[in-house]
N, C-alpha and C positions, 0 to 999 in steps of 0.2 A: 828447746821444745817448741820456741813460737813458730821456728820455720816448718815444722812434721807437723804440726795442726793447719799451718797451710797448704804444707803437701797435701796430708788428707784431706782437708776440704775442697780442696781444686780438683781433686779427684772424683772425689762423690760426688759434687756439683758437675760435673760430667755424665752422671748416670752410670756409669761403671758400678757392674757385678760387687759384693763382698768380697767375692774371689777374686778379682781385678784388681782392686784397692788394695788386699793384701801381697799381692805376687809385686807388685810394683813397689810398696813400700818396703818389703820383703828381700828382693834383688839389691833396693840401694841402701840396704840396713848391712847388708850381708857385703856389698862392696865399702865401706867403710868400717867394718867389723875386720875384713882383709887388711886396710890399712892401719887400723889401731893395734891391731896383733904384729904389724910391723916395724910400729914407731912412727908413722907418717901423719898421724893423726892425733890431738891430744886424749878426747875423750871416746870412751867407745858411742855407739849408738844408742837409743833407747829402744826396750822393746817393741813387740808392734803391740799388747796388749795395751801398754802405757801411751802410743799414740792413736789406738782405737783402728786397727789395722789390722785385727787378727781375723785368721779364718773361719767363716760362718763354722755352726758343729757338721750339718750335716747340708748337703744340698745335692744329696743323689735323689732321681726319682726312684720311686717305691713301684709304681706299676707296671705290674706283666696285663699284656691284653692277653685276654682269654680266644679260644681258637673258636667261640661264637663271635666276639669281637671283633675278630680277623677276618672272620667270613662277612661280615656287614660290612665291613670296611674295606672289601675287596671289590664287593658285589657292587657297592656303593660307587666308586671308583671305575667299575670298570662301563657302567653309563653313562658318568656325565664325562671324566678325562681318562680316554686309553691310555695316554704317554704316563700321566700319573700314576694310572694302574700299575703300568710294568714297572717304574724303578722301587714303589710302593712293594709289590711280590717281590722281587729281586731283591728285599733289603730283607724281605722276610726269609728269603731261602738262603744269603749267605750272612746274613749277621752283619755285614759290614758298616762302616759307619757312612753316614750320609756324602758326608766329604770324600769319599773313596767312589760310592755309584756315582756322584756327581763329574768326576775327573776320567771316567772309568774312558776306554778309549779302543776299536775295536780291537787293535792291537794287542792287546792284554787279552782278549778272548782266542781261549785255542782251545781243540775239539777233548783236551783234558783237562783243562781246569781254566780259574779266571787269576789274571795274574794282578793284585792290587803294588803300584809302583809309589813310590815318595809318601808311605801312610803316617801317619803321624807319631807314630813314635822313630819317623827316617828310615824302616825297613822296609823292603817289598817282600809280599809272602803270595802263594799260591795256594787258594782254595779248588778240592775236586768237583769237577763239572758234575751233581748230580741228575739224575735224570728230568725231574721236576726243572733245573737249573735250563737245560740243553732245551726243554722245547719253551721255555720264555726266549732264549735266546734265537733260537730258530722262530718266533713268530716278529722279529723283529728286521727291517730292511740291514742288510749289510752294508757299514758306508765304507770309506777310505780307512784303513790303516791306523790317522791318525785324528781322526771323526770320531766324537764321542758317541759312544752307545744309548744314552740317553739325554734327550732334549725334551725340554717341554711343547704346547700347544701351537706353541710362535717359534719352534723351531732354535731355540735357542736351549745356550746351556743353563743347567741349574747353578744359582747359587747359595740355594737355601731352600729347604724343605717344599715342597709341591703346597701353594696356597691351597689346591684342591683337594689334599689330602688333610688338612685343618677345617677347611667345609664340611668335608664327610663327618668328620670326628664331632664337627659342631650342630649336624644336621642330627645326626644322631641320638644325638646328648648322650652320649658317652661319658663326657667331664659336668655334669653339671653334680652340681653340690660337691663338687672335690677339692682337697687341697691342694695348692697349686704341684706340689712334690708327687701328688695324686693324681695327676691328669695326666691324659693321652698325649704324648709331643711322638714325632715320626723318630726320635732318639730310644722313646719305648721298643721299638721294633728289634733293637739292637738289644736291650735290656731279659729282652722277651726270647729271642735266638739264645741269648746264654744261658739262660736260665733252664732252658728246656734242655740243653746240649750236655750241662753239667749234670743229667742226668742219667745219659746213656753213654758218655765218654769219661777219659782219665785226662788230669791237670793238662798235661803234655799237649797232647791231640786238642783242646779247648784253649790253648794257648795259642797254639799254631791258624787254629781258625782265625779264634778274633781278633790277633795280631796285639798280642800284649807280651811285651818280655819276660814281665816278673812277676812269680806266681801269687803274689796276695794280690791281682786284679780275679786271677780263676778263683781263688779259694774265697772268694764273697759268694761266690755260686755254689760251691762243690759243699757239698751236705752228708753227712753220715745218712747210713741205710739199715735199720736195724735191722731187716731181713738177713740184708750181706753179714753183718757182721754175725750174727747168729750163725749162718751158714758156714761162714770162716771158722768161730770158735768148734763148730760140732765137728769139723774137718781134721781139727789142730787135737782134738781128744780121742778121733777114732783113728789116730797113726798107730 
């Protein structure tokens, strides 16, 4: 046990996430757990509760920005940084995640959809060019091929959320007196796309967008509608 109170410490003493602490002591609990099930090892490992490694309960944020929010946030954005504005909208019109507009490349733009390549869970999927989608993309210069679509101020690519988009949100007060889980981050944008989407689509079609394999990511969103079902039952009685 004294060497996994050291692992964990060495870890947290890094600043690493809950989630980090756990994935890491997690992986090499789980590769020596492989070897004690095989003989290779004497003892198994200990849990991660027993080395204080386990994962936080909950650490998703809770907020949808409202489409007043959006619009200040847009508005906001689109006079002090134009570049921020556009990948800002474009995150709002495909849901994508940050790391996908950031990589985005113009090659992946064709006049039917936008093609996200190497997304994080290792798929590439194609979302449809809506038409909101088509005139962000037509107000932007067309580079080479393999030129990213969006760059910031300095002409460079993103590697992290538009500081000017953290401005706005801060200029605003948007987050002020919120819990940290409660506040604006440019990942709400994404939270916010799905939320709205699982209300006018099926699992399928909402999987396909935000590029998630397995349907318990859509069914955190996807809600009963007691209108629908009401309407289904009076359907099912007047055959």
């Amino acid at each position: 046990m004294h060497h996994w109170d050291s692992l964990v410490s060495r870890l947290t003493s890094q600043k690493l996430s809950e989630r980090s602490v756990e994935y890491i002591s997690g992986t090499l609990r789980r590769v020596l757990r492989h070897a004690h099930d095989r003989g290779i090892t004497d003892s198994p490992p200990p849990s991660g509760k027993k080395v204080g490694a386990t994962a936080p309960t909950n650490n998703r944020r809770m907020r949808i920005i409202t489409p007043e929010e959006k619009v200040l946030i847009l508005n906001e954005l689109k006079i002090s940084d134009l570049q921020a504005w556009r990948i800002t909208l474009f995150a709002f019109l495909t849901g994508c995640r940050a790391s996908e507009a950031f990589s985005l490349e113009w090659r992946n733009v064709t006049a039917n959809g936008i093609n996200f390549e190497n997304t994080k869970n290792s798929e590439s999927r194609t979302i449809p060019m809506s038409t909101p989608l088509r005139e962000l993309i037509a107000s932007i210069a067309t580079g080479a091929p393999t030129e990213k679509v969006f760059t910031n101020a300095h002409m460079r690519t993103y590697k992290e959320a538009p500081s000017p988009f953290r401005t706005a949100v801060s200029r605003l007060g948007l987050n002020e007196d919120r819990a940290r889980l409660d506040c604006i981050s440019f990942h709400s944008i994404r939270h916010t796309v799905a939320t709205e989407l699982a209300k006018q689509i099926d699992i399928r079609s909402l999987m396909d967008i935000m590029g998630w394999k397995v349907p318990a990511m859509a069914l955190r969103y996807m809600h009963g509608d007691d209108s629908s079902k009401l309407r289904a039952l009076e359907n099912i009685q007047s055959l």
